[in-house]
C-alpha positions, -999 to +999 in steps of 0.1 A: -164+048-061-140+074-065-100+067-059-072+089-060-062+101-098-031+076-098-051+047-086-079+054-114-052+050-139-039+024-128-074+005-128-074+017-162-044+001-174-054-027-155-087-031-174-069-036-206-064-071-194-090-091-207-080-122-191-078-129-153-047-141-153-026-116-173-040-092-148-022-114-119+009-110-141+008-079-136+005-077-104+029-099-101+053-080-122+041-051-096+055-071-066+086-077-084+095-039-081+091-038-042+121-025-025+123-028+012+122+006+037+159+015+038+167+010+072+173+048+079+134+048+082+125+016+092+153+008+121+170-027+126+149-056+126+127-070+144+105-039+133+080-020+157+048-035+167+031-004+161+043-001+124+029-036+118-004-037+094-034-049+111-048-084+102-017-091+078-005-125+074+026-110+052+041-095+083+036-061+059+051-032+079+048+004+068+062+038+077+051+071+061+080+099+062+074+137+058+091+152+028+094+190+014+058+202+005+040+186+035+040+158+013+048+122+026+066+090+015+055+058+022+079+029+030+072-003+034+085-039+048+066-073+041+085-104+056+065-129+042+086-141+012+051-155-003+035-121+005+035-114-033-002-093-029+014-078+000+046-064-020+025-056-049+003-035-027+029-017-011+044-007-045+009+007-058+001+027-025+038+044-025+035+050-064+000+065-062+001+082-032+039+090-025+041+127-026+008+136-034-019+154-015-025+139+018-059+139+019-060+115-008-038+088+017-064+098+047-091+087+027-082+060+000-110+035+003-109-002+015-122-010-019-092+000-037-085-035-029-113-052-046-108-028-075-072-038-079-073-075-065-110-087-079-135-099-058-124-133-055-094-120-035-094-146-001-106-128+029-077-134+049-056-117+021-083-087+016-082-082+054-042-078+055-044-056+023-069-036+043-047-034+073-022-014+056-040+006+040-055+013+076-020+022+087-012+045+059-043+063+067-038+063+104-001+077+099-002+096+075-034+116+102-009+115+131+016+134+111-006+156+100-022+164+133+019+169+146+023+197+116-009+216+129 
């Protein structure tokens, strides 16, 4: 399976981790750079229904803004303080796909999560990592379809 260039080097530096738990460290460390949407782009709470992520028990909300280029950045809420795979998530997708071709948002793969997570990851938290990677494709189409 092929992922987007910033994603595959990621996975790389990922792989140096030998052990499973330094890798969750680093996730973690991942989550702990996760800054909220400023509210310029997300609105006052409580957030849109429709900006919600499908199947997410983190309350994960994302919104993808159009930037020079016909580029996009991605924003992202998650209101689950425990939502740490949520956060960490949200940090990857905006650093890997944040101003880069579209295309590679429309069709980043649900198994970017298994590549990043492991296959252990819980279904319930696979499903809500899923679900915003669902809406990143499925906005980041709309706006695209608005530009042609």
């Amino acid at each position: 399976m092929s992922f987007p260039p910033k994603i595959e080097q990621l996975l790389e530096d990922l792989d140096f981790f030998d052990d499973r738990m330094e890798r969750f460290q680093a996730l973690i460390e991942f989550a702990d750079r996760f800054q909220e949407a400023p509210e310029t782009i997300s609105g006052p709470r409580p957030f849109p229904e429709s900006h919600r992520a499908p199947r997410c028990d983190s309350e994960a909300y994302v919104w993808t803004q159009s930037v020079a280029g016909g580029k996009f950045k991605y924003h992202f809420a998650v209101e689950n303080p425990q939502g740490i795979s949520a956060r960490a998530m949200a940090v990857i997708l905006d650093e890997c796909l944040s101003g880069e071709d579209p295309d590679l948002a429309v069709n980043v793969s649900h198994d970017v999560v298994f590549a990043i997570f492991g296959k252990e990851i819980s279904m319930g938290k696979g499903q809500g990592l899923m679900g915003m990677i669902d809406l990143v494709r499925l906005q980041t189409r709309r706006l695209l379809a608005m530009a042609n």
